[in-house]
Phi, psi and omega in degrees: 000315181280015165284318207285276143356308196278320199278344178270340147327292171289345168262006184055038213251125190308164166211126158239156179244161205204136181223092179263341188238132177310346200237025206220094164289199173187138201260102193255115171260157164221131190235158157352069186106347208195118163256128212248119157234140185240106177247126192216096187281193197283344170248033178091312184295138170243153174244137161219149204240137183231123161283108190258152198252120167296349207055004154293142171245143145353096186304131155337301177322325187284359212275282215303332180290355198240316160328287165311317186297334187255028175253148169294069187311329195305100168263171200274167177280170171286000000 
């Protein structure tokens, strides 16, 4: 993982690290147009996923409507 870190360093390439998975960190890079996760489990092997950007942007209006699709209605039990 720190090779990794290191080679997104020298290329100057934005990053946040992240621990969503028991068996994982996760690496989010971000470039121009294109977004990167990056996953580095616990026996080494990695995975990565590249998000590519159509270049549309979003009427504003649509934030909320996307908002409402992902939100979690589930309340937890008592």
């Amino acid at each position: 993982m720190l090779d990794i870190l290191k080679r997104l360093d020298d290329a100057k390439i934005a990053y946040t690290i992240s621990y969503h998975r028991s068996d994982a960190v996760s690496i989010c890079a971000t470039v121009p147009g294109e977004r990167w996760e990056i996953d580095v489990l616990s026996d080494g092997e990695i995975d990565f996923e590249r998000f590519v950007s159509d270049g549309h942007l979003g009427d504003p209006s649509e934030l909320e409507t996307y908002i409402l699709k992902f939100t979690d209605t589930d309340e937890a039990p008592e």
